[in-house]
BADO-403907 format. One record per atom (N, C-alpha, C): residue in one letter; x, y, z. Coordinates in steps of 0.02 Angstrom, whole numbers, padded with zeros to 5 digits, always signed. Example, Ala and Ser with C-alpha at 12.3 -4.5 7.8 and 13.67 -1.06 7.14 Angstrom:
! residues 2
A+00660-00284+00390A+00615-00225+00390A+00660-00165+00390S+00642-00112+00354S+00684-00053+00357S+00645+00002+00394
This chain:
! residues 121
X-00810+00372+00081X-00808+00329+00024X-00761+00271+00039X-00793+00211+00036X-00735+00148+00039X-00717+00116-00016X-00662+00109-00028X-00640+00076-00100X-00615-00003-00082X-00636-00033-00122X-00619-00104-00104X-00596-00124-00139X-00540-00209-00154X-00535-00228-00197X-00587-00304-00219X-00582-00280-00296X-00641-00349-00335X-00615-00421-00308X-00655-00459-00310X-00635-00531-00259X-00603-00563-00326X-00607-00555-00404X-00548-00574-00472X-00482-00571-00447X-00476-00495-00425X-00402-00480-00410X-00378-00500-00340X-00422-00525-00306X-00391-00535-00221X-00359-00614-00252X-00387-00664-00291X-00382-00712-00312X-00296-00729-00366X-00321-00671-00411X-00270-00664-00449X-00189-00642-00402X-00197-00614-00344X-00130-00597-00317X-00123-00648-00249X-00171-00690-00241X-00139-00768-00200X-00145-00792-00256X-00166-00805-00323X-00110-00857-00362X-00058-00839-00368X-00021-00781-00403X+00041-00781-00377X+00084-00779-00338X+00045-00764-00264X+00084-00747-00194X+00106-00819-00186X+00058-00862-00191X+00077-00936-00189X+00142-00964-00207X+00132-00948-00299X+00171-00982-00327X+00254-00949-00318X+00251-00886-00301X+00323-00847-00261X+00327-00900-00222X+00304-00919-00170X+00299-00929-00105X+00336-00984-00106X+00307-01034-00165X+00342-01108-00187X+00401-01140-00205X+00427-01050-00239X+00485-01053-00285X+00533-01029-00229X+00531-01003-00173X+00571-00937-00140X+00643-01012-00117X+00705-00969-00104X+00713-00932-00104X+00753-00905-00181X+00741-00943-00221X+00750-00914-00297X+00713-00888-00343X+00706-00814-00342X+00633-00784-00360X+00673-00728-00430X+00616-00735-00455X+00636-00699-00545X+00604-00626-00490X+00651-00588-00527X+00655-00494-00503X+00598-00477-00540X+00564-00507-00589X+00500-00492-00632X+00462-00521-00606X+00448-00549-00571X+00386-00558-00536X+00390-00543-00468X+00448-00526-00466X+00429-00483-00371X+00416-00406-00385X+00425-00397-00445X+00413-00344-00472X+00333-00330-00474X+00327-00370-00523X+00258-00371-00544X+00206-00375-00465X+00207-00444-00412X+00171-00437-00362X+00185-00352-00315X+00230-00332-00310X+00252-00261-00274X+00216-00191-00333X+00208-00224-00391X+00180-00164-00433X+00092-00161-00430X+00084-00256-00438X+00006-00250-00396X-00010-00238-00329X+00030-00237-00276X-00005-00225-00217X+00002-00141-00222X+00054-00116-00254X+00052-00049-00230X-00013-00015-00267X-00035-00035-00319X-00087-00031-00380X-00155-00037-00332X-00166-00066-00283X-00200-00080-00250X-00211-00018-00171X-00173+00023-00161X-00139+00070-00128X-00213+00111-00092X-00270+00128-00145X-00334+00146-00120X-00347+00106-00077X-00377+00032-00097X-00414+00002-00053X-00360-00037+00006X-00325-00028+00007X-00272-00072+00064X-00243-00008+00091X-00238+00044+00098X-00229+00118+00137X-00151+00109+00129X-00116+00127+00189X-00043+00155+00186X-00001+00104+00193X-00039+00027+00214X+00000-00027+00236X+00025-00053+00187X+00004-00048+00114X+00026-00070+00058X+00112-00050+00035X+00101+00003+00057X+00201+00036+00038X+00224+00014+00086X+00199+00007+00163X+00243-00020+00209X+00256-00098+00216X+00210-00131+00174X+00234-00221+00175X+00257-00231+00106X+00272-00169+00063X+00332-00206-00013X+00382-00182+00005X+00408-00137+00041X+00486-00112+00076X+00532-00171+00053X+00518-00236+00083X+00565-00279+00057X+00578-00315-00005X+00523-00306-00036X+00524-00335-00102X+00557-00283-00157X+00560-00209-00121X+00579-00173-00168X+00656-00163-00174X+00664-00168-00106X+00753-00195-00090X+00778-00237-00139X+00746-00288-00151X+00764-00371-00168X+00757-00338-00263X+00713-00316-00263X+00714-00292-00337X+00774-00244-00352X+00805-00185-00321X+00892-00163-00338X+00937-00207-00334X+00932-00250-00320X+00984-00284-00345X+01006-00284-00408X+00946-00311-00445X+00947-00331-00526X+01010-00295-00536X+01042-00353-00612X+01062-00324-00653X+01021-00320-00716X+00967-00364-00715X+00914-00391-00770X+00857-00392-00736X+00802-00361-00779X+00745-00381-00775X+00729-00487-00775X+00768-00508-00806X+00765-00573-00801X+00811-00615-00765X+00867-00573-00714X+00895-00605-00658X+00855-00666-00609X+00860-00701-00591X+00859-00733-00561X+00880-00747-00462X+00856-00712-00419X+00918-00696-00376X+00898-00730-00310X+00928-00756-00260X+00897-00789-00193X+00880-00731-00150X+00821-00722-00126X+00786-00669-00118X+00777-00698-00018X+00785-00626+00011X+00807-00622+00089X+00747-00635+00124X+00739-00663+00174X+00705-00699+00219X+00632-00623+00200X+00660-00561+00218X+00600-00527+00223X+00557-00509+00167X+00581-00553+00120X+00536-00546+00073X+00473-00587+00065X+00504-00676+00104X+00453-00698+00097X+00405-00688+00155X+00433-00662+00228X+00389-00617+00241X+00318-00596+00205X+00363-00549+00160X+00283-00489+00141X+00257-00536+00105X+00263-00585+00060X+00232-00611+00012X+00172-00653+00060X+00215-00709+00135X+00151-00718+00170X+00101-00680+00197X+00109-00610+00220X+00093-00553+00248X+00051-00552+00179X+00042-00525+00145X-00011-00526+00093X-00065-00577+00058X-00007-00644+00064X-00050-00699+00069X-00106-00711+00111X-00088-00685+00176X-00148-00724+00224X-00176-00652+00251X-00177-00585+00237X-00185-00537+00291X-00216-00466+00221X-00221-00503+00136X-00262-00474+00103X-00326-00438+00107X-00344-00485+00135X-00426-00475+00152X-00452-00442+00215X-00406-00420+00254X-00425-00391+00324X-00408-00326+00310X-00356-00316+00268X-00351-00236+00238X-00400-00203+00194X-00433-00263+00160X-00478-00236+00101X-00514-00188+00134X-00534-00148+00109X-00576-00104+00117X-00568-00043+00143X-00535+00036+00134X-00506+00080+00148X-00546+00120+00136X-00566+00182+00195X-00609+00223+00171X-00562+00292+00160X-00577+00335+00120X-00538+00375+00118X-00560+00461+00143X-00640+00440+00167X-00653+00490+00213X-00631+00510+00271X-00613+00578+00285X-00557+00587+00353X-00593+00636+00373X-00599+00642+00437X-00645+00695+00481X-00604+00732+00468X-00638+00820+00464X-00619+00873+00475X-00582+00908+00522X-00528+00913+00529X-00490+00944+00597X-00523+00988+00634X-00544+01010+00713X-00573+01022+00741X-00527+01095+00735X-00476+01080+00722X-00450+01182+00690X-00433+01231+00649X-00493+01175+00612X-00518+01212+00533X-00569+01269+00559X-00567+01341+00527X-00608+01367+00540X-00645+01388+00463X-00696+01406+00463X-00723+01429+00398X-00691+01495+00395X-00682+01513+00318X-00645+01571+00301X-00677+01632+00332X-00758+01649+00334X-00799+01693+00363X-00784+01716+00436X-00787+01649+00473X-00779+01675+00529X-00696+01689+00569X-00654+01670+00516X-00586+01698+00527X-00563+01781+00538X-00620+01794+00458X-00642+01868+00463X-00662+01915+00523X-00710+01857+00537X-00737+01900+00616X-00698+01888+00662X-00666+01829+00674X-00619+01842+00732X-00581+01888+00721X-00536+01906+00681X-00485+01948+00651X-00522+02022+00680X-00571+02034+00633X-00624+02117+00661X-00632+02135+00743X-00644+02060+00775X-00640+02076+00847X-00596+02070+00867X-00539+02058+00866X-00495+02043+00895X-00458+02112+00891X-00468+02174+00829X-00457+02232+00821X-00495+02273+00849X-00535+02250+00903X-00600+02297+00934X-00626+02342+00900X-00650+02296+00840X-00711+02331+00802X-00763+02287+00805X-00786+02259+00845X-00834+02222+00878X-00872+02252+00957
């Protein structure tokens, strides 16, 4: 199964990646908030890389003393914000089907190994 994201919302998070992007390095903790709460929201279709490119935004968000602080926000933030800006769309699409480990056995024949392995086979 591949989950993707709708091309509304790929749109909706480069308008704001942008307008971060414009303002940096004086960024409201509510909207680095908000972009780090949508990419992680997004976490299906963008797989595991999504928690690993807000790391810095989530830093930059403890700071706060306010949700409406104001704070000069560290080089690696605007990092992720370009990192999402330009590299959205190459993640899209995550399947979340995973092959079966080759040392899975079915419960049945665990049974039988177990029986022979007691030389009752």
């Amino acid at each position: 199964m591949l989950f993707v994201i709708p091309e509304k919302n790929i749109v909706k998070l480069k308008t704001v990646l942008t307008g971060l992007i414009h303002e940096f390095p004086n960024l409201s903790v509510r909207d680095v908030a908000r972009v780090s709460g949508f990419v992680i929201s997004l976490t299906l279709a963008l797989g595991p890389v999504a928690r690993l490119f807000t790391r810095q935004m989530y830093f930059f968000i403890q700071f706060r003393k306010s949700w409406d602080d104001v704070l000069v926000a560290p080089e690696g933030v605007l990092q992720e914000l370009k990192f999402w800006l330009t590299h959205v769309e190459a993640f899209n699409g995550y399947s979340i089907n995973r092959p079966l480990s080759s040392s899975a056995m079915p419960a049945s024949l665990a049974v039988v190994s177990l029986w022979c392995s007691l030389n009752f086979c």
